[in-house]
C-alpha positions as CSV (number, residue, x, y, z in Angstrom):
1,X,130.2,-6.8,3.9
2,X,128.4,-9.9,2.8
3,X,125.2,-8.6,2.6
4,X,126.6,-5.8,0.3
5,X,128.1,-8.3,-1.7
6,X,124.6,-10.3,-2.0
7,X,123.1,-7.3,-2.5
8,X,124.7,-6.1,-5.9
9,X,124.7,-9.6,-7.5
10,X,121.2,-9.4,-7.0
11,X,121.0,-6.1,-8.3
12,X,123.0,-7.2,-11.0
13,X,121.3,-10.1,-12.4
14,X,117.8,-7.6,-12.0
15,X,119.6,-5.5,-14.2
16,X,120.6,-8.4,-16.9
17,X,117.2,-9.2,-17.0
18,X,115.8,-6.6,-17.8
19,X,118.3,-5.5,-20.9
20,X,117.3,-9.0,-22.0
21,X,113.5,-8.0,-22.1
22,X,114.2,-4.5,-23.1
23,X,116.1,-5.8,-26.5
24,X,113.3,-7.7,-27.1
25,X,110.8,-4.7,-26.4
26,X,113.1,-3.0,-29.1
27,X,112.0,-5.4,-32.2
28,X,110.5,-3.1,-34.6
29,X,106.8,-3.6,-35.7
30,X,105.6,-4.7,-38.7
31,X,105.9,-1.6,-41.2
32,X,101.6,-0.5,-41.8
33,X,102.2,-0.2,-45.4
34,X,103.7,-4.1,-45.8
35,X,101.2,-6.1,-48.2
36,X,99.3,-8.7,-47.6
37,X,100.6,-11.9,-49.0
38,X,98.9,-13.4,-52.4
39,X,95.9,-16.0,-51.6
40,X,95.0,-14.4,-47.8
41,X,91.0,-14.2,-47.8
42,X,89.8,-11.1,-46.8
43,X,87.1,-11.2,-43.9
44,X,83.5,-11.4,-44.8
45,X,81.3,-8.7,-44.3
46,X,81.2,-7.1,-40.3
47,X,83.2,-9.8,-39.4
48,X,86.1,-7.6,-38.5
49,X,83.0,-6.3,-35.8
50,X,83.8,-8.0,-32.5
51,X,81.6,-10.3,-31.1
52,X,81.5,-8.2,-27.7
53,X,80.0,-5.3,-30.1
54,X,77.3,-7.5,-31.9
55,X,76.0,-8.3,-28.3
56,X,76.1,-4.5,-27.1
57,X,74.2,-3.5,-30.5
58,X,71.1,-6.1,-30.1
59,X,71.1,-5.7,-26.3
60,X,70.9,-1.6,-27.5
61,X,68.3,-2.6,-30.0
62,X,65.7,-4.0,-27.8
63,X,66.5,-1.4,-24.9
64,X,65.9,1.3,-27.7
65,X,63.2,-0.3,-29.9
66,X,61.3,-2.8,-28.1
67,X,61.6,-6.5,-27.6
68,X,58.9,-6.8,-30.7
69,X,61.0,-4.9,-32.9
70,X,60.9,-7.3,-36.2
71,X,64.1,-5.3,-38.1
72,X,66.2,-5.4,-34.8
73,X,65.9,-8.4,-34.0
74,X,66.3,-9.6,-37.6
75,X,69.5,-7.8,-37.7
76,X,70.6,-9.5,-34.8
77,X,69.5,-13.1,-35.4
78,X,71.9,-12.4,-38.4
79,X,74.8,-11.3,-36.6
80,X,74.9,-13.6,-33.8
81,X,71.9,-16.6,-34.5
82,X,68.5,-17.2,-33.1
83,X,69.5,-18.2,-29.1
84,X,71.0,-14.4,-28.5
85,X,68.1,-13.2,-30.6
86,X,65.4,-15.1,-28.3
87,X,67.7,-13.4,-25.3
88,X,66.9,-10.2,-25.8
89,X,64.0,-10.4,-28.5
90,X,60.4,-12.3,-28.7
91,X,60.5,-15.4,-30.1
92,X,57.8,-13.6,-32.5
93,X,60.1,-10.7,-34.0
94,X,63.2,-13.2,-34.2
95,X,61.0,-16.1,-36.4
């Protein structure tokens, strides 16, 4: 009898918990029409492009094109800086 009794307050406060985390589950979402407020700054050119991407793309770049690809490697010196450029470019194409 005890152990039933143990048992369903256990089973009880499981069940509190999770209507607690379930009402806060239930918050609704920020409506995708809602404007942005006056004076935020809008992100700079591919900066919305992850930085995981960027890597993947000159990684891509010299696979595809060659290590002494000049235009690759440009285009990644610019998105990322010379160190990941010299990573997977010559020092050469990445000046």
């Amino acid at each position: 009898m005890r152990g039933f009794l143990i048992a369903g307050a256990i089973g009880l406060s499981i069940a509190l918990m999770g209507c607690g985390e379930k009402a806060e589950a239930e918050t609704p979402p920020t409506p995708p029409g809602q404007s942005i407020p006056e004076g935020t700054p809008m992100p700079k050119e591919g900066e919305v492009m992850n930085k995981d991407i960027k890597l993947g793309n000159c990684k891509r770049g010299a696979e595809l094109f060659g290590k002494n690809s000049k235009s690759e490697a440009q285009h990644c010196k610019k998105n990322l800086g010379q160190n990941v450029c010299e990573k997977y470019y010559d020092k050469a194409a990445c000046g």
